[in-house]
C-alpha atoms as a printed R data frame, in Angstrom:
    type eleno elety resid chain resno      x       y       z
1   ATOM     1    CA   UNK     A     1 27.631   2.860  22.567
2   ATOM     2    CA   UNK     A     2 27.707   5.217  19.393
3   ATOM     3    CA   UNK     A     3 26.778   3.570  16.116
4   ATOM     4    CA   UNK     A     4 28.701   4.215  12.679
5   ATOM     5    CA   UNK     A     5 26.729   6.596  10.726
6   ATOM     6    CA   UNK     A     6 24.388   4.360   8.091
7   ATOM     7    CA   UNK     A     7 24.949   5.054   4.490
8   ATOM     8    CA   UNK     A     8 21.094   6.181   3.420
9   ATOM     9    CA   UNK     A     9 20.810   7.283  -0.569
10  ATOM    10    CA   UNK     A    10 17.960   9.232  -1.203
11  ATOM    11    CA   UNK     A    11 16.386   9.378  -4.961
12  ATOM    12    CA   UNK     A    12 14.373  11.759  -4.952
13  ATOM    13    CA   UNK     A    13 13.714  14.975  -7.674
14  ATOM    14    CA   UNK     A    14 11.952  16.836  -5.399
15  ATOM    15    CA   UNK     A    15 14.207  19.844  -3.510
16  ATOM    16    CA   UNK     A    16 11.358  20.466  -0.942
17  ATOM    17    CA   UNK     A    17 11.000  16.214  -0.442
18  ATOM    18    CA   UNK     A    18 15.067  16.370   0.170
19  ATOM    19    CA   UNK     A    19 15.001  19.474   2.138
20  ATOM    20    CA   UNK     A    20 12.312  17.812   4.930
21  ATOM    21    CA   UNK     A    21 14.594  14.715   5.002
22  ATOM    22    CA   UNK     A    22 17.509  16.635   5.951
23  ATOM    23    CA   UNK     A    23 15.767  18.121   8.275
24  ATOM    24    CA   UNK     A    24 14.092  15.114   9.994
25  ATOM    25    CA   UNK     A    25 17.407  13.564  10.173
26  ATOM    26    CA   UNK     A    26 18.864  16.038  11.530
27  ATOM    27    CA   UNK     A    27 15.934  17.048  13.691
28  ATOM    28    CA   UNK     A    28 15.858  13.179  14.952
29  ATOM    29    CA   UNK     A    29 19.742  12.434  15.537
30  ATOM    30    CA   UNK     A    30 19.659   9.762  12.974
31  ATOM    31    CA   UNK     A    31 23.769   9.032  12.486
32  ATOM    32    CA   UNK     A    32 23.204   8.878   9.021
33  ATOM    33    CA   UNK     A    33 25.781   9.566   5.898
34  ATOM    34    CA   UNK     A    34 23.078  10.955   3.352
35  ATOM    35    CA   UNK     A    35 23.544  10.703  -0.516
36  ATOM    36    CA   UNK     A    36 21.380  12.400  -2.529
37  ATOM    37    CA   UNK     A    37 20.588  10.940  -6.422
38  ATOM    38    CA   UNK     A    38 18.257  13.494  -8.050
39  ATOM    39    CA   UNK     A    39 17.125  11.342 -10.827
40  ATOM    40    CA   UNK     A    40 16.608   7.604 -11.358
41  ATOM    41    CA   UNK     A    41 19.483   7.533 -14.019
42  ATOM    42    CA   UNK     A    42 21.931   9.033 -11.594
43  ATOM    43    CA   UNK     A    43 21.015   6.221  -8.816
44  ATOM    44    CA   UNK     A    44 21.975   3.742 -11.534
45  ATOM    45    CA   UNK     A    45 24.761   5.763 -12.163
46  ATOM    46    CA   UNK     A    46 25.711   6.367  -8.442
47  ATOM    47    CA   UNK     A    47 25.228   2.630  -8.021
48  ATOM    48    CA   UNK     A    48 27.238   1.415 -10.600
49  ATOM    49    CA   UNK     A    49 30.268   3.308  -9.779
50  ATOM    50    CA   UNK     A    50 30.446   2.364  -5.864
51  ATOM    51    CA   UNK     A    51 30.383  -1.656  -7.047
52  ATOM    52    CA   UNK     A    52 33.599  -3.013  -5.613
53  ATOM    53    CA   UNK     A    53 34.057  -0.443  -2.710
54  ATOM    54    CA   UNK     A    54 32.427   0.069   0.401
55  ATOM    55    CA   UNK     A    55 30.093   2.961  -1.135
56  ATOM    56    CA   UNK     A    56 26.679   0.962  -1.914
57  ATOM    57    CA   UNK     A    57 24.179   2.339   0.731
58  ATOM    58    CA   UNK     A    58 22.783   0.471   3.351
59  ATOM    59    CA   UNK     A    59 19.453   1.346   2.265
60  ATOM    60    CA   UNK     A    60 17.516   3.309  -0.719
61  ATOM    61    CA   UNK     A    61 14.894   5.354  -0.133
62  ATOM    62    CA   UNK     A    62 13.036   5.588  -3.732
63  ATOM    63    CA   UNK     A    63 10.423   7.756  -5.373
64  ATOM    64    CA   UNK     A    64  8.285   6.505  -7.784
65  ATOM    65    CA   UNK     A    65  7.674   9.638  -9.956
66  ATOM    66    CA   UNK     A    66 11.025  10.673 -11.611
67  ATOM    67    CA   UNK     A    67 11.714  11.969 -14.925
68  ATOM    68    CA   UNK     A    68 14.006  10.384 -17.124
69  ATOM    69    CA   UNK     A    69 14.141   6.923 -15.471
70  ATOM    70    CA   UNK     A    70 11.073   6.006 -12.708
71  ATOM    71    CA   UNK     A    71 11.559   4.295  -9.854
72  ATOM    72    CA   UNK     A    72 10.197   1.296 -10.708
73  ATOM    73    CA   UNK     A    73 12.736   1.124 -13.560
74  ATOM    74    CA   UNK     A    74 15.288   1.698 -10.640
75  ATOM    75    CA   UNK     A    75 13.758  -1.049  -8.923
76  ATOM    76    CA   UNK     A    76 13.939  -3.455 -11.952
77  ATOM    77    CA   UNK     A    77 17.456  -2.597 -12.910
78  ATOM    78    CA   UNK     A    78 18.600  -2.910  -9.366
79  ATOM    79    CA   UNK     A    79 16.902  -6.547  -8.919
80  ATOM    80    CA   UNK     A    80 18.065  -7.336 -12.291
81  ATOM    81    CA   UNK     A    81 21.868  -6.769 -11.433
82  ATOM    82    CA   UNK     A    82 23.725  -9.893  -9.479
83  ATOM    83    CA   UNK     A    83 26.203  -6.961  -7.725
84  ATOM    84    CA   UNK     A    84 23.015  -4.545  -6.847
85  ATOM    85    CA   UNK     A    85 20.243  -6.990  -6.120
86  ATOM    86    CA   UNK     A    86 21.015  -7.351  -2.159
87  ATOM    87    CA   UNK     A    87 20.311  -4.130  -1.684
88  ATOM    88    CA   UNK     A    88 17.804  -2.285   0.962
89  ATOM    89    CA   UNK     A    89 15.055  -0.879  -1.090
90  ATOM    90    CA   UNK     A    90 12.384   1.258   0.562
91  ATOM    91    CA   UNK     A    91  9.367   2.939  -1.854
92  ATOM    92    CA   UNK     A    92  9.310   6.319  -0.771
93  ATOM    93    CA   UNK     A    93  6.148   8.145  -2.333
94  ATOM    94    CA   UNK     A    94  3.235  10.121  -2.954
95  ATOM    95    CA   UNK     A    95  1.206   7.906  -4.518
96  ATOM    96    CA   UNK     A    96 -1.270   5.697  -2.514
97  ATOM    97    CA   UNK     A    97 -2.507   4.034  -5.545
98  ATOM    98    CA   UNK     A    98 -2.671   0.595  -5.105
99  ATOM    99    CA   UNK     A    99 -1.345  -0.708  -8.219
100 ATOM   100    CA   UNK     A   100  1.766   1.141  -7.671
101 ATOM   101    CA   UNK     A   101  1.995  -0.555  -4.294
102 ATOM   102    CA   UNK     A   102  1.342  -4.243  -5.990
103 ATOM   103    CA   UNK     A   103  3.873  -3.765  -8.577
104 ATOM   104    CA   UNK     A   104  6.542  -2.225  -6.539
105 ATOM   105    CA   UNK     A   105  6.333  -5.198  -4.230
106 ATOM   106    CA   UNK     A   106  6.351  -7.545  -7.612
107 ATOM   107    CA   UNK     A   107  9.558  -6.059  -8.242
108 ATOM   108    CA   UNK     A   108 10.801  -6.776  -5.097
109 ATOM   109    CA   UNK     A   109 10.803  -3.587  -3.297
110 ATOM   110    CA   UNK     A   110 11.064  -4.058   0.270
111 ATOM   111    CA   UNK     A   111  8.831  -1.941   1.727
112 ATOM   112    CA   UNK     A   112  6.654   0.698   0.461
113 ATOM   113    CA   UNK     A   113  6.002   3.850   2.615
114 ATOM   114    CA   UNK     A   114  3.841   6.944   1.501
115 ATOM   115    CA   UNK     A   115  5.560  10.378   2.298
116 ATOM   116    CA   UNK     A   116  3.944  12.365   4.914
117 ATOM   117    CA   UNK     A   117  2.650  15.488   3.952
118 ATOM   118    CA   UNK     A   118  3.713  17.345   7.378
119 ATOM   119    CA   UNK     A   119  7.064  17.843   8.954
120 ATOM   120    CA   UNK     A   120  6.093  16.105  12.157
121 ATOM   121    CA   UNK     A   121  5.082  13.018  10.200
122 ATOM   122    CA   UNK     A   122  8.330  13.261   8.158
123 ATOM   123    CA   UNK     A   123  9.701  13.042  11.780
124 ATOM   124    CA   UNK     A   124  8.121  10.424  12.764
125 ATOM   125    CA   UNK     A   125  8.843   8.324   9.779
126 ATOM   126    CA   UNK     A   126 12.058   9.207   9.613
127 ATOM   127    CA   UNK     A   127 12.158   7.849  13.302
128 ATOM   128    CA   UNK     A   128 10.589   4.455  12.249
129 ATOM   129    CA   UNK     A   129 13.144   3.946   9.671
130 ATOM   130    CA   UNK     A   130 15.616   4.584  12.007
131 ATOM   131    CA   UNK     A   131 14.208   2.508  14.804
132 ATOM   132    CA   UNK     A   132 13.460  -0.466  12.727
133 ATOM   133    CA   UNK     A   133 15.973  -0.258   9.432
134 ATOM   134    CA   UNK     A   134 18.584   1.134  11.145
135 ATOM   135    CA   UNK     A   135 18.106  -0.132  14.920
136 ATOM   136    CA   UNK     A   136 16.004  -3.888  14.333
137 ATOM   137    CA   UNK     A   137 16.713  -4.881  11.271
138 ATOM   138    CA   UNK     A   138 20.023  -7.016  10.210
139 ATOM   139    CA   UNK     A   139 21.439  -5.495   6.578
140 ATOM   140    CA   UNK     A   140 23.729  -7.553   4.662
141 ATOM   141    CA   UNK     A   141 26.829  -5.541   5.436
142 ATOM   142    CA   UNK     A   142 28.748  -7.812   2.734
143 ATOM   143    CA   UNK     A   143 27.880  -6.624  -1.131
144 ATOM   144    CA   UNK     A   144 29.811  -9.352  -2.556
145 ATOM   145    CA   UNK     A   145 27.254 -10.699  -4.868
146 ATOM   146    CA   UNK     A   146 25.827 -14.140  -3.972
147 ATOM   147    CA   UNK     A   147 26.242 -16.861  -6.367
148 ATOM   148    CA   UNK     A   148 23.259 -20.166  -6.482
């Protein structure tokens, strides 16, 4: 039985990062419906305008090194907001530093994955994700906020 596509939003600067994505996506079959944000201030931005409709992705996938705004400021801002804070957020990144790792999982990042630097390990990530975040996993399909 065919799947809907999953809504996947990618933040990433990086044109040759984006470019292997596509490609492993498409390369893997993943029924995906791909937005790109190229910054962290147009995530926010991206974010903040699909509240109240049925545009929030199912999942982020997030680098760390951005200009303008970082990813872990993404990551705050997006814990920080009631209507955002539900949301599927993945670490997607160079760095292997383990003090990024520690603080993105202080702010509540949901997993943390370093990029591969080959396209068959882009494949097989992408595959992963797919298997276990799109395939396993339960997402909260309802972005009404909660309320305590």
């Amino acid at each position: 039985m065919a799947r809907n596509p999953m809504h996947l939003m990618l933040v990433e600067d990086n044109e040759a990062d984006i470019f292997l994505l596509e490609a492993a996506l498409e390369m893997a079959g993943v029924p995906v419906q791909l937005q790109v944000a190229r910054d962290g201030e147009e995530a926010l931005r991206q974010l903040r305008a699909a509240l109240g409709s049925a545009a929030l992705p199912d999942l982020i996938l997030l680098d760390l090194n951005m200009p303008r705004v970082s990813g872990f400021e993404v990551l705050a801002a997006v814990r920080a907001d009631p209507a955002l804070r539900h949301l599927v957020l993945v670490v997607f990144t160079t760095s292997n530093a383990e003090a990024d790792v520690q603080r993105a999982y202080a702010l509540q990042a949901n997993s943390y994955l370093s990029k591969p630097s080959t396209m068959a390990e882009f494949l097989r990530v992408v595959e992963l994700l797919n298997l276990y975040w799109f395939g396993t996993a339960s997402l909260p399909r309802s972005h009404a906020p909660l309320t305590s």
